[in-house]
MMTF fields as JSON, N, C-alpha, C and O atoms, coordinates in Angstrom:
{
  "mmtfVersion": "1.0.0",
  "mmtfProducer": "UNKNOWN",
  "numBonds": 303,
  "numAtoms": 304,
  "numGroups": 76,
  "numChains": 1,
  "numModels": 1,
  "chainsPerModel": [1],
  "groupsPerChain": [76],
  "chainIdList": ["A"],
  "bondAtomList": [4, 2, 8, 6, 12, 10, 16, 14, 20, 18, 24, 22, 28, 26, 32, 30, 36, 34, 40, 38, 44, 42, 48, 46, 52, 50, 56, 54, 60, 58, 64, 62, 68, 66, 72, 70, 76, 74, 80, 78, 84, 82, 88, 86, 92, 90, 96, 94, 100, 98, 104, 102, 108, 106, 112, 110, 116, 114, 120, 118, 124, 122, 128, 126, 132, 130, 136, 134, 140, 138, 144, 142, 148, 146, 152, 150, 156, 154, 160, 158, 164, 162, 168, 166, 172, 170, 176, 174, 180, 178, 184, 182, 188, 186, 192, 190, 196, 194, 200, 198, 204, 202, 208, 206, 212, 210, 216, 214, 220, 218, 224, 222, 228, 226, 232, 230, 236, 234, 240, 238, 244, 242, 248, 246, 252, 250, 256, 254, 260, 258, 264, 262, 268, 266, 272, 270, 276, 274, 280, 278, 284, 282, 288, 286, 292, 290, 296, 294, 300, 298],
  "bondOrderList": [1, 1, 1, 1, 1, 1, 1, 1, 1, 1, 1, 1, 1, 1, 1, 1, 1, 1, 1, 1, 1, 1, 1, 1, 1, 1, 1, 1, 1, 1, 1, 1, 1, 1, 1, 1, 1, 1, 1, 1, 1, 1, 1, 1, 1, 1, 1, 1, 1, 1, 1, 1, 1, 1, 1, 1, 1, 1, 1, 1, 1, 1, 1, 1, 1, 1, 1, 1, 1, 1, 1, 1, 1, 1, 1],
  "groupList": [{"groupName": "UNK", "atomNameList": ["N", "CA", "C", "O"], "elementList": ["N", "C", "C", "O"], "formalChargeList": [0, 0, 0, 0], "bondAtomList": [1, 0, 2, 1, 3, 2], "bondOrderList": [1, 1, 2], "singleLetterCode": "X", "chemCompType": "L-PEPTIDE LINKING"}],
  "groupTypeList": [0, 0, 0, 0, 0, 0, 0, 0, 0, 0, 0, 0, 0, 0, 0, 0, 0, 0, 0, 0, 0, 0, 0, 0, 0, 0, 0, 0, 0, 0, 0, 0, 0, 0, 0, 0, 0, 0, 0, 0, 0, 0, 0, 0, 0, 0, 0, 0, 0, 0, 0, 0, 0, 0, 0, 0, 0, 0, 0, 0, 0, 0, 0, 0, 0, 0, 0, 0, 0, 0, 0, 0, 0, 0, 0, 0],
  "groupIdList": [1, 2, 3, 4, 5, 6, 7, 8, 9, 10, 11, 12, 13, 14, 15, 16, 17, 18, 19, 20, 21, 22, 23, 24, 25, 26, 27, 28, 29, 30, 31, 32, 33, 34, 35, 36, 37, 38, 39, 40, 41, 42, 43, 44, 45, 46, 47, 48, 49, 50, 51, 52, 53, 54, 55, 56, 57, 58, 59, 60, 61, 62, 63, 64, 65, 66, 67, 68, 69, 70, 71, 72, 73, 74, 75, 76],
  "secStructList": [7, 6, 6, 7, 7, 7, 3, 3, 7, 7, 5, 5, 6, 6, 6, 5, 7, 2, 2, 2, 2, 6, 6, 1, 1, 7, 1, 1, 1, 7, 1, 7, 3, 3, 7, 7, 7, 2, 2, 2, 2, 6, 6, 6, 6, 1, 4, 4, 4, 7, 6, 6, 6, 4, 4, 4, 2, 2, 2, 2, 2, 2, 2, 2, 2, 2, 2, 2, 2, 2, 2, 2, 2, 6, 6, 7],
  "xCoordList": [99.494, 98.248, 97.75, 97.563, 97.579, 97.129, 95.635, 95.341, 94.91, 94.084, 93.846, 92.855, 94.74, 94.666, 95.339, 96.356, 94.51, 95.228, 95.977, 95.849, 96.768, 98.526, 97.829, 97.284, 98.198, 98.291, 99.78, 100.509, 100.217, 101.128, 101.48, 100.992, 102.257, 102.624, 103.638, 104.231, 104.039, 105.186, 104.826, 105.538, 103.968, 103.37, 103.372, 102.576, 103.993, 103.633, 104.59, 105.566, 104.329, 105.146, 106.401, 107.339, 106.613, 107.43, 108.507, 109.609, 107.877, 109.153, 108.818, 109.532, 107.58, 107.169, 106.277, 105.474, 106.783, 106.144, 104.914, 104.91, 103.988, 103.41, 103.929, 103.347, 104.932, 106.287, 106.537, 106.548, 106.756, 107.162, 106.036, 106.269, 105.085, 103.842, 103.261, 102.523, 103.447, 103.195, 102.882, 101.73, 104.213, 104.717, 103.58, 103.813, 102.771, 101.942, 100.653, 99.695, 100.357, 99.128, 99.075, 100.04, 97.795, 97.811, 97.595, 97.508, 97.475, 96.62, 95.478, 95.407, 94.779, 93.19, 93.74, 93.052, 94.392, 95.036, 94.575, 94.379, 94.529, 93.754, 95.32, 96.346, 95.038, 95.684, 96.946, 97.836, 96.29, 96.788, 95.887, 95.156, 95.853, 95.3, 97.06, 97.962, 96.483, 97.73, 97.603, 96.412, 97.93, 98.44, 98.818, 99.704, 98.138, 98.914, 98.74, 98.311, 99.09, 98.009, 98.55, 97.84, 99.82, 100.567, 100.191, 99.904, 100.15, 100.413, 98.979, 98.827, 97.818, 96.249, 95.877, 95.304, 96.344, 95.8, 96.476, 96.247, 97.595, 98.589, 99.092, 100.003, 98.355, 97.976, 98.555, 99.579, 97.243, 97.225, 98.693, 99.144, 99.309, 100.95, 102.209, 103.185, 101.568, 103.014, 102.585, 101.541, 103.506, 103.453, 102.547, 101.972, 102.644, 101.47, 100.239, 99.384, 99.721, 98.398, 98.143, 97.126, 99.136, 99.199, 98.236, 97.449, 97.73, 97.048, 95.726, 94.995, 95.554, 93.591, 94.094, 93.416, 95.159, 95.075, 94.388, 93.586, 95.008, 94.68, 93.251, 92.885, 92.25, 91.073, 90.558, 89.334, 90.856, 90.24, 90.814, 90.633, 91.475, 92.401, 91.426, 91.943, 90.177, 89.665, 89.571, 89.666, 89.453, 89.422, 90.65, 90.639, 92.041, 93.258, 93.925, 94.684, 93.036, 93.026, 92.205, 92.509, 91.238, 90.501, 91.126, 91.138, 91.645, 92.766, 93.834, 93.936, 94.564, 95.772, 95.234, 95.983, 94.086, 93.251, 93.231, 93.652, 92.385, 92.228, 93.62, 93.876, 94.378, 96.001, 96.618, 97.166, 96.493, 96.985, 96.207, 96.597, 95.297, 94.552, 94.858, 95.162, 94.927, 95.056, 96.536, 96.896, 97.459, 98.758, 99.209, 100.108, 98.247, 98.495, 97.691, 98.717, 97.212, 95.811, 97.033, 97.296, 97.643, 98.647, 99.651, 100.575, 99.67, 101.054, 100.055, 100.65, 98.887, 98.596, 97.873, 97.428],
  "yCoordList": [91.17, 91.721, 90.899, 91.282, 89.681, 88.432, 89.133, 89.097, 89.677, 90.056, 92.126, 92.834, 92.353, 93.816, 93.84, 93.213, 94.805, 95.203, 96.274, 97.034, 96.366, 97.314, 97.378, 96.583, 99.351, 99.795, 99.169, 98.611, 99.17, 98.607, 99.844, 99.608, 101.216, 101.638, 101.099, 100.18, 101.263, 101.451, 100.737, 100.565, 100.448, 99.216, 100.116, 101.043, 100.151, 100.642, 101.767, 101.627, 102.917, 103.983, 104.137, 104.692, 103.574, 103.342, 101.817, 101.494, 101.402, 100.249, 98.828, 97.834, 98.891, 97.584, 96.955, 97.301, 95.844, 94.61, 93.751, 93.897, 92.929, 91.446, 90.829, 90.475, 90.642, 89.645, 90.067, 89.339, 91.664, 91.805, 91.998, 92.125, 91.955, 92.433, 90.815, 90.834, 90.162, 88.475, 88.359, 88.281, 88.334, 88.395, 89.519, 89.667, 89.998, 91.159, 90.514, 91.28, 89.186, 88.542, 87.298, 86.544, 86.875, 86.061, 84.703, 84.828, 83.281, 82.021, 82.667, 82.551, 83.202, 83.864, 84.888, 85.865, 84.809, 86.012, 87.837, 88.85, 87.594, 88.963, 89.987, 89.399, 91.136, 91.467, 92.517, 92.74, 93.313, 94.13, 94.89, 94.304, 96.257, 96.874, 98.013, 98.813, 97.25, 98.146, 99.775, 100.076, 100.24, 101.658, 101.704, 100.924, 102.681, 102.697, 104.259, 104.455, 105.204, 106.278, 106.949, 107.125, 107.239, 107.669, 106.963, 107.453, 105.44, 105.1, 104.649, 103.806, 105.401, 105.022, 106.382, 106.541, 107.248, 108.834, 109.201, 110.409, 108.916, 109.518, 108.282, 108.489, 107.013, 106.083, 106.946, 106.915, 107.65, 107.932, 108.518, 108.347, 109.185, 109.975, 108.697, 108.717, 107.72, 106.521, 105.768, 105.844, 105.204, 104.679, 103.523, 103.46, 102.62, 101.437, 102.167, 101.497, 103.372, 103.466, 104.646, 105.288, 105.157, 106.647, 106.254, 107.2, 105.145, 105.473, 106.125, 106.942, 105.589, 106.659, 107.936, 108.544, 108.396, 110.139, 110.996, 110.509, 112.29, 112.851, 113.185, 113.344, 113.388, 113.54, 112.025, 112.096, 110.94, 109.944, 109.415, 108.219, 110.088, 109.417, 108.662, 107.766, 108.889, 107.936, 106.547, 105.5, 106.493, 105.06, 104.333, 103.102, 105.198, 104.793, 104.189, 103.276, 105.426, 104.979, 103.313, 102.436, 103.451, 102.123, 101.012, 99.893, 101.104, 100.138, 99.65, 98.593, 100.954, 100.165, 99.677, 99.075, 99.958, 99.138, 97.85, 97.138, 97.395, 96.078, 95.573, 94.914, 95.755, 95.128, 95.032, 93.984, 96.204, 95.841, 94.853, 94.205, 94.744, 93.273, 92.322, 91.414, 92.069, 90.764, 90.41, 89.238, 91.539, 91.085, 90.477, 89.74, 91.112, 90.966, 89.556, 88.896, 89.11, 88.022, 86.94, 85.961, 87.336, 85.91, 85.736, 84.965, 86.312, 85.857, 85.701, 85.646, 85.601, 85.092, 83.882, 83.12],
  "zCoordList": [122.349, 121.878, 120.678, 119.523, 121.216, 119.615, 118.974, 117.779, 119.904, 119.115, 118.737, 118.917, 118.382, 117.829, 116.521, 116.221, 115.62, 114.308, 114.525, 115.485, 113.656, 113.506, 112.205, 111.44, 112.298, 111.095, 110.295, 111.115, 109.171, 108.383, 107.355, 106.25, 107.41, 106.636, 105.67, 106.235, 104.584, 103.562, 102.362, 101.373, 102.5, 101.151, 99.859, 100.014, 98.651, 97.353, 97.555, 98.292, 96.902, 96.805, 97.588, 97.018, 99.27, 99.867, 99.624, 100.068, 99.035, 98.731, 99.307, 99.173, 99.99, 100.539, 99.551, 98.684, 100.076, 98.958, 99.971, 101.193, 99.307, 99.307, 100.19, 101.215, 99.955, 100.605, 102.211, 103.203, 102.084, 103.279, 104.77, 105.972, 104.157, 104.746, 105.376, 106.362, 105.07, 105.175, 106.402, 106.829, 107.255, 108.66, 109.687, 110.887, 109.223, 110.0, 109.743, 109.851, 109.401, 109.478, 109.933, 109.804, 110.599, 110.797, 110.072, 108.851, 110.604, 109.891, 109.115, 107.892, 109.676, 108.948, 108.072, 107.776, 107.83, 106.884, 107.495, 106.824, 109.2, 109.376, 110.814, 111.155, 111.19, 112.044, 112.176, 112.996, 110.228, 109.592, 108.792, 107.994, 108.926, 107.995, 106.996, 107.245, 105.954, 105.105, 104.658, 104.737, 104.481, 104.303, 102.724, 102.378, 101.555, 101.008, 100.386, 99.249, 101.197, 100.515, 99.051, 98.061, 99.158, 97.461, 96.453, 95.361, 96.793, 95.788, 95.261, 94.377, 95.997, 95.661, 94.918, 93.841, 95.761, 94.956, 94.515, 94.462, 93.921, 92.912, 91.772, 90.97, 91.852, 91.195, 89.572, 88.889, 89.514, 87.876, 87.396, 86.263, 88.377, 87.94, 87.398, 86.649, 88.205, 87.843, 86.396, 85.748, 86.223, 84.94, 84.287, 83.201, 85.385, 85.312, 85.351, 84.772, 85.828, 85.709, 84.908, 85.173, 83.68, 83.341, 82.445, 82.417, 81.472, 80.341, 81.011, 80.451, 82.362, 82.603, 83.1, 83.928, 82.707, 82.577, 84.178, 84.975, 84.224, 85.513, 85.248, 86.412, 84.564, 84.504, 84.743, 84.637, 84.965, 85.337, 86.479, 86.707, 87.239, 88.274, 89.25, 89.918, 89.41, 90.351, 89.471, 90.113, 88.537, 87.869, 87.975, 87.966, 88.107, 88.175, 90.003, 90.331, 90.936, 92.048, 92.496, 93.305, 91.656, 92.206, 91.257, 91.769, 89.98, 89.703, 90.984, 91.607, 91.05, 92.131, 93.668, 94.437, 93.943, 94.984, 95.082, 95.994, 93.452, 92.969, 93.113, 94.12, 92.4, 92.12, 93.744, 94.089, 94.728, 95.957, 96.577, 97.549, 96.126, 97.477, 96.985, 97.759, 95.671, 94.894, 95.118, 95.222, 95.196, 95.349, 97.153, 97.56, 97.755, 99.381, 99.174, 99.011, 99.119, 98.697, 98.43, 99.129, 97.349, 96.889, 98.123, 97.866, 99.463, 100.11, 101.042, 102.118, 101.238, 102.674, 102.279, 103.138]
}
């Protein structure tokens, strides 16, 4: 199936990395959509994103957005 996307759970809160996710894309860097739902809406509870506080958690969710593409971005 060279041309279908696979969802890709475990990225972030589950223990998957950048690294391991590599292998689920292609040359075009495409042929994966990642998954990361804990660790987008519960962003603001972990430590890297606690200073924007649960009253700002959407600012904290769209932080770890930014940081997950940029980190998937550096391995493809």
């Amino acid at each position: 199936m060279p041309n279908t996307y696979f969802l890709v759970p475990g990225y972030g809160a589950q223990g998957g990395t950048a690294e391991d996710l590599k292998p689920c894309f292609n040359e075009n860097g495409l042929g994966a959509i990642v998954n990361s739902s804990r660790g987008i809406i519960a962003a603001y509870k972990s430590e890297k994103y606690a200073r924007f506080g649960g009253d700002h958690f959407g600012e904290a969710s769209r932080q770890a957005v930014i940081d997950m593409v940029t980190d998937i971005n550096r391995v493809l």
